[in-house]
VOPAGU-2260 file (C-alpha; in pm, 1 decimal, decimal comma):
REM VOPAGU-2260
SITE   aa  ch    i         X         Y         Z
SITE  UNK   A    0    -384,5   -8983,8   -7304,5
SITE  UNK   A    1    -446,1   -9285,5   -7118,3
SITE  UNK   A    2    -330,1   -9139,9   -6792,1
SITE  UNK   A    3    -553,0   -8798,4   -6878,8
SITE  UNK   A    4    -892,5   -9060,9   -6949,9
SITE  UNK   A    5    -813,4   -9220,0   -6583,9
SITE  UNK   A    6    -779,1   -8887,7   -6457,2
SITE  UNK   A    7   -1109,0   -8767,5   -6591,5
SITE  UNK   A    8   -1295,3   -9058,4   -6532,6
SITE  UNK   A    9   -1412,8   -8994,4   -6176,4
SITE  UNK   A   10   -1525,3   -8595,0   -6230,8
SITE  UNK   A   11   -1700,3   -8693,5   -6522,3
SITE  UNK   A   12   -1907,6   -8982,2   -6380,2
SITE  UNK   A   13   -2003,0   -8754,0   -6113,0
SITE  UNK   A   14   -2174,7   -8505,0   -6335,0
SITE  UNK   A   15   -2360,3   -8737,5   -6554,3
SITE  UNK   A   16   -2711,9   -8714,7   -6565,0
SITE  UNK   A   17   -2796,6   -9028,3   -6295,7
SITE  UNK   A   18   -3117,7   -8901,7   -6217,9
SITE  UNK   A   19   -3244,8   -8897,7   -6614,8
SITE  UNK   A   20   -3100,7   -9249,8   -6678,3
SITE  UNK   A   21   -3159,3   -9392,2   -6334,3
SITE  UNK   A   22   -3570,7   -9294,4   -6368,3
SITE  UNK   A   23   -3538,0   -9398,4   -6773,9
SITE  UNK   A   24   -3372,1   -9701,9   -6672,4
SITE  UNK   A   25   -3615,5   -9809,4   -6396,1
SITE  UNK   A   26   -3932,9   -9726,5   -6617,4
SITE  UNK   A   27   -3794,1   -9925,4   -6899,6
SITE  UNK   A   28   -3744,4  -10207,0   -6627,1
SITE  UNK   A   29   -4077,6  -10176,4   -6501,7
SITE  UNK   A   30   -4274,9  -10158,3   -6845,1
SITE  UNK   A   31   -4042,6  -10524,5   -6949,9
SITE  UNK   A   32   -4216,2  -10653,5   -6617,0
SITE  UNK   A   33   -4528,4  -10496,3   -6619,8
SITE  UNK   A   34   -4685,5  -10823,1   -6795,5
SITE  UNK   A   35   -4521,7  -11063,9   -6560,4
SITE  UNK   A   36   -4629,2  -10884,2   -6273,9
SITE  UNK   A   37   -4964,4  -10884,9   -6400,6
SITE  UNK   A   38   -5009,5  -11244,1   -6452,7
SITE  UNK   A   39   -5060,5  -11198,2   -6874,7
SITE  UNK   A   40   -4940,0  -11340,4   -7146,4
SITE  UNK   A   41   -4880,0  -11081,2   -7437,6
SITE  UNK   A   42   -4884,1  -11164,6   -7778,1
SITE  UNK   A   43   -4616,3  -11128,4   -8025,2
SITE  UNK   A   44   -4717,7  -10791,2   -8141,9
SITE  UNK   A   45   -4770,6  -10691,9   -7800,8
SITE  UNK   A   46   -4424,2  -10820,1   -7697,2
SITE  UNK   A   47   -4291,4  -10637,0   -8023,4
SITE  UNK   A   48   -4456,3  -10276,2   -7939,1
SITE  UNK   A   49   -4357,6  -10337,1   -7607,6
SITE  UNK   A   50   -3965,7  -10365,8   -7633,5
SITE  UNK   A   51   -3997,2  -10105,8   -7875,7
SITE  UNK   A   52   -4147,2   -9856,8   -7607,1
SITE  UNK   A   53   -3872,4   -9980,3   -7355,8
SITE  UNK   A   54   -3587,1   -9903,3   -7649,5
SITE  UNK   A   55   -3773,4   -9555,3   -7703,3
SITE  UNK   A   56   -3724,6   -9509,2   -7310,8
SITE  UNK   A   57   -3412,8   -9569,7   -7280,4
SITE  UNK   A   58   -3318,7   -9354,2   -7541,1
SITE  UNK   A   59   -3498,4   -9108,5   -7364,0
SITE  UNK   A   60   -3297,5   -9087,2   -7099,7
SITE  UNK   A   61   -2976,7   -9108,0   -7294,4
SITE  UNK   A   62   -3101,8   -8786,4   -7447,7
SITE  UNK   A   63   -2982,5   -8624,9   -7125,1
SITE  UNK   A   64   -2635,7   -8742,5   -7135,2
SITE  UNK   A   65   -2420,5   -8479,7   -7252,7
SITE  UNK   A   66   -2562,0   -8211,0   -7040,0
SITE  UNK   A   67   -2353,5   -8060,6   -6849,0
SITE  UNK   A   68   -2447,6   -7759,8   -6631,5
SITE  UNK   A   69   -2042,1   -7669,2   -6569,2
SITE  UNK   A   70   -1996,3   -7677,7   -7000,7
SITE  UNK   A   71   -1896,9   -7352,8   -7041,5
SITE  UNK   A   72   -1650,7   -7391,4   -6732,8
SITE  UNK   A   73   -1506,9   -7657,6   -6914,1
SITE  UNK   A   74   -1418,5   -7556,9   -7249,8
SITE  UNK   A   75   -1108,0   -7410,6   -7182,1
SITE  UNK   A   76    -975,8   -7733,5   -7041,6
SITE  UNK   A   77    -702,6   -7874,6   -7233,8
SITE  UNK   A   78    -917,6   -8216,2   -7291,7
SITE  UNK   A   79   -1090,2   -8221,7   -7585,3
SITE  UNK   A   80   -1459,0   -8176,2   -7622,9
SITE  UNK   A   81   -1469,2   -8552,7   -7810,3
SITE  UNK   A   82   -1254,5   -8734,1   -7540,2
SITE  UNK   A   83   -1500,2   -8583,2   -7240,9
SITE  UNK   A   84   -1835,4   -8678,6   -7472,5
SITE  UNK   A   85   -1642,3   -9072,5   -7578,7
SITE  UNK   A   86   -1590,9   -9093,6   -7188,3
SITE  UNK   A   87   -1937,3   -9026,0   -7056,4
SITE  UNK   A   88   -2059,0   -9307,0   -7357,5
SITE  UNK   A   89   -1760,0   -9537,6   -7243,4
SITE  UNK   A   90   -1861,8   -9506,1   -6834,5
SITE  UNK   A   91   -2277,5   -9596,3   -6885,1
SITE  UNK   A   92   -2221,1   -9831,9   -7229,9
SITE  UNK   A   93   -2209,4  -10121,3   -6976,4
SITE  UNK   A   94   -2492,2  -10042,1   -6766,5
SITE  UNK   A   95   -2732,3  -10009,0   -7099,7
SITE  UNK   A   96   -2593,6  -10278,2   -7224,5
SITE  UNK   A   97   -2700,9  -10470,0   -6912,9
SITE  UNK   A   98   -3005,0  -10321,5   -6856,4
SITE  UNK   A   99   -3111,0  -10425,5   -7239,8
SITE  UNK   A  100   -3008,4  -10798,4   -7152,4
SITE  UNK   A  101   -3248,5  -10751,5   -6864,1
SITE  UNK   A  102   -3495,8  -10595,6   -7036,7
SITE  UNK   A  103   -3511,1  -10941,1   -7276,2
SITE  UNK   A  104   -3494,7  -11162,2   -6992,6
SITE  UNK   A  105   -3830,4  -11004,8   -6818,6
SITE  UNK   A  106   -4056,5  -11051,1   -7198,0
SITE  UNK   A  107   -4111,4  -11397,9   -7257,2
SITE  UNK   A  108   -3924,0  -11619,3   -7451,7
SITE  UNK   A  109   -4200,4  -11744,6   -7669,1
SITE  UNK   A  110   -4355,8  -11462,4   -7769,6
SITE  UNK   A  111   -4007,2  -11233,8   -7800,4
SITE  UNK   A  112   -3894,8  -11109,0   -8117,5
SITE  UNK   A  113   -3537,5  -11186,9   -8280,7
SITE  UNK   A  114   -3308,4  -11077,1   -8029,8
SITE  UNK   A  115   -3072,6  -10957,9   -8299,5
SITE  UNK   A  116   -3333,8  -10738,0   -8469,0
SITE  UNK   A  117   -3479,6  -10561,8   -8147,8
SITE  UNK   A  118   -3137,2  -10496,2   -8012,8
SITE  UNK   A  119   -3071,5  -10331,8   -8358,9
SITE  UNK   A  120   -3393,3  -10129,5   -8329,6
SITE  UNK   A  121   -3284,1  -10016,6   -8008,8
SITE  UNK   A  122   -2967,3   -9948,6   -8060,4
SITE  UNK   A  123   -3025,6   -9756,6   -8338,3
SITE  UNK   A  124   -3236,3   -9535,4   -8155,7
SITE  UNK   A  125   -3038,3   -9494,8   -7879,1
SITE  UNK   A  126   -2740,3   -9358,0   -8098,2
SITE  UNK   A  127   -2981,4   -9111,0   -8273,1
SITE  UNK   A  128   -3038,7   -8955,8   -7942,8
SITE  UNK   A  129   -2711,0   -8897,1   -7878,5
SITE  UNK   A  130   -2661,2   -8770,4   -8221,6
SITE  UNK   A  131   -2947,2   -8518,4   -8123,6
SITE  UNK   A  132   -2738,7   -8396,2   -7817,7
SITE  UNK   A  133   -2423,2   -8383,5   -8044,9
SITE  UNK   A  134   -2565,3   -8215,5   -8249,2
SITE  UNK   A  135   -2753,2   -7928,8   -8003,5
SITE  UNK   A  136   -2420,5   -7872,2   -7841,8
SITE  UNK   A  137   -2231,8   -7837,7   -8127,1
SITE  UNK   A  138   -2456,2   -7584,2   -8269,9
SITE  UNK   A  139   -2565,7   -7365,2   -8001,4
SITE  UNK   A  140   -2427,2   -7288,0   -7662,2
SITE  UNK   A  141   -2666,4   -7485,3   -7444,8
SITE  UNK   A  142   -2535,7   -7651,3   -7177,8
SITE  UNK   A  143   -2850,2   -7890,4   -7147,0
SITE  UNK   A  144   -2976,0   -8015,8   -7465,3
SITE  UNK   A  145   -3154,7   -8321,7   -7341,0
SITE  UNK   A  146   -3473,0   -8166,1   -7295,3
SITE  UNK   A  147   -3521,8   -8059,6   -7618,9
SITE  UNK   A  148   -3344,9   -8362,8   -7794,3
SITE  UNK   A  149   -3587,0   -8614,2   -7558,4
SITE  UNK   A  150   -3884,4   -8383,7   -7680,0
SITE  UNK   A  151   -3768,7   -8424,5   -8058,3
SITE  UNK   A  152   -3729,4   -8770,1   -8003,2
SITE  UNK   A  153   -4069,1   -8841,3   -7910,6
SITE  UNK   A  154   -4219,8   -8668,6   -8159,9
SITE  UNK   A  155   -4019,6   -8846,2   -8431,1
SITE  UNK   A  156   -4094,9   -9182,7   -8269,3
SITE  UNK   A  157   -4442,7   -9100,3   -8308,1
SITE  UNK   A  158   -4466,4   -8943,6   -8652,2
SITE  UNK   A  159   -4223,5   -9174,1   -8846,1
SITE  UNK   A  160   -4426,1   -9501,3   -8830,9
SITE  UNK   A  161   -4764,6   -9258,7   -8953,2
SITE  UNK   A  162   -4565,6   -9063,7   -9256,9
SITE  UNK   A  163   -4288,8   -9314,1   -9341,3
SITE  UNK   A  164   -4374,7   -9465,2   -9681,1
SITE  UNK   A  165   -4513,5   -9803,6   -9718,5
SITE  UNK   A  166   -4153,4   -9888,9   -9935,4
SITE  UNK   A  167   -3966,6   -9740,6   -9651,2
SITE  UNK   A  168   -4120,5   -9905,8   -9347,5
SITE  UNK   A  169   -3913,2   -9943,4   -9056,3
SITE  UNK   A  170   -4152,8  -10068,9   -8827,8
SITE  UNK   A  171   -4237,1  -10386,1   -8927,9
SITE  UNK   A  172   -4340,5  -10750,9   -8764,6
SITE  UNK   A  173   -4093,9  -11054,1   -8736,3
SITE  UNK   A  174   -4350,8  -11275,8   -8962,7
SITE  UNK   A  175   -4364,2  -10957,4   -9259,0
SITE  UNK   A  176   -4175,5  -11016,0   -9529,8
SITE  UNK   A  177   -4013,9  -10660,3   -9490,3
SITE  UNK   A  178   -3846,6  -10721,8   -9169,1
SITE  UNK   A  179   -3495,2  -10837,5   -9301,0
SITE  UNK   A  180   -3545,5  -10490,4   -9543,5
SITE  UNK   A  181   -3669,5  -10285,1   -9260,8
SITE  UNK   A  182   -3349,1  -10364,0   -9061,2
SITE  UNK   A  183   -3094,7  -10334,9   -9319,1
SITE  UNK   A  184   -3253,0  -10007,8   -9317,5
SITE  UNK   A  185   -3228,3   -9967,1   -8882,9
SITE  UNK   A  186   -2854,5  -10065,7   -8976,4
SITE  UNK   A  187   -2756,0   -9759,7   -9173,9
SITE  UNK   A  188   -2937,5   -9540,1   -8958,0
SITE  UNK   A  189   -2715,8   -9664,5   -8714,4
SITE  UNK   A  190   -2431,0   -9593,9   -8912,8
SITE  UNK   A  191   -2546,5   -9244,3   -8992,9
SITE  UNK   A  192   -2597,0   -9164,6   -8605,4
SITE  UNK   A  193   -2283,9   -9239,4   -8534,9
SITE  UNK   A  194   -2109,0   -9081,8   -8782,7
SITE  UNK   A  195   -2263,3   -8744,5   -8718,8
SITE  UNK   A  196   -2231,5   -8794,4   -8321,2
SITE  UNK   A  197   -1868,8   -8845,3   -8394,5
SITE  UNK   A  198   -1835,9   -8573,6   -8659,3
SITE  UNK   A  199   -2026,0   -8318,0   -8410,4
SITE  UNK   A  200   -1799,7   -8399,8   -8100,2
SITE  UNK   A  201   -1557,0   -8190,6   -8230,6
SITE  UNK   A  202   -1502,3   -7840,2   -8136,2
SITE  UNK   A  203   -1598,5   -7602,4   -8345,3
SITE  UNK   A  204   -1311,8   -7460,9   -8575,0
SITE  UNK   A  205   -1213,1   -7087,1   -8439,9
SITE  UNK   A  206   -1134,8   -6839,4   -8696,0
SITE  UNK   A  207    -714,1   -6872,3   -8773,0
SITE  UNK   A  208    -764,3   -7229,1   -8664,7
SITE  UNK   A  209    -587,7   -7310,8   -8987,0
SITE  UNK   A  210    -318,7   -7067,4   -8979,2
């Protein structure tokens, strides 16, 4: 297997969406700067609302990565459907998780939220996206989800904080008293994303698949 994920490693960072992540990426970079650049100094709740529009950004673009133009080329191969999806995660995990680190370093330090709890929020949200694109592709036969998960995205992002209920509030400031509540909360979502990314990378049973 380990010979088969070396193997693979090179087609499949080929046809990953670069230009999706690579314009996500750079936007995300350029809103962390934007106050820098501009000689301001944001407030805390400005800081806040701003890394969470970077995190929503980024997840954006990860939206995009399990299409794949060639997929119903590839279905016959004798790789499975959740080693090629845990591969294209595995080949950009380090770039996010660089591009997040830089992300923090452009806001500044005095008016940044808990690291821990922003990198939760936007982790979190990250996973959900690719849950989304799990999801579309194992459901239907489209070969590029990511518009439609990106679009779904956004309009969660921007309807949850309006209709969540006040109990329920995920969106909350470091100096509420909800925010260690609010991110127990970001942590199971987490845990839900992932489990139904991973539980959606599988192939679809075929009829006799038991027998």
């Amino acid at each position: 297997m380990r010979g088969v994920t070396r193997a693979l490693a090179g087609p499949v960072r080929r046809t990953l969406p670069w230009p999706a992540l690579g314009a996500a990426g750079t936007l995300g970079l350029l809103l962390a700067g934007a106050p820098a650049l501009a000689g301001a100094e944001p407030t805390a709740w400005q800081t806040l609302l701003l890394l969470r529009g970077v995190a929503l950004t980024g997840a954006l673009g990860l939206a995009f990565l399990l299409d794949d133009p060639a997929r119903h080329l590839t279905a016959p191969v004798p790789t499975r459907r959740p080693v090629r999806q845990a591969l294209r995660v595995a080949l950009v995990a380090p770039a996010v998780a660089l591009w997040w680190t830089a992300v923090l370093l452009l806001t500044p330090e005095r008016t940044r939220p808990p690291v821990g709890g922003i990198t939760l929020e936007a982790a979190t949200i990250c996973v959900l996206a690719l849950a989304g694109a799990a999801v579309t592709v194992r459901l239907t036969d489209e070969p590029r989800p990511g518009p439609a998960v990106a679009a779904a995205l956004l309009l969660v992002a921007v309807l949850a904080p309006l209709l969540a209920p006040e109990d329920w509030a995920l969106f909350t400031a470091p100096d509420d008293d909800r925010w260690a509540a609010a991110h127990d909360r970001w942590a199971v979502l987490l845990g839900a994303g992932s489990a139904v990314a991973a539980v959606c990378a599988a192939e679809p049973l075929r009829r006799g698949r038991f027998r």
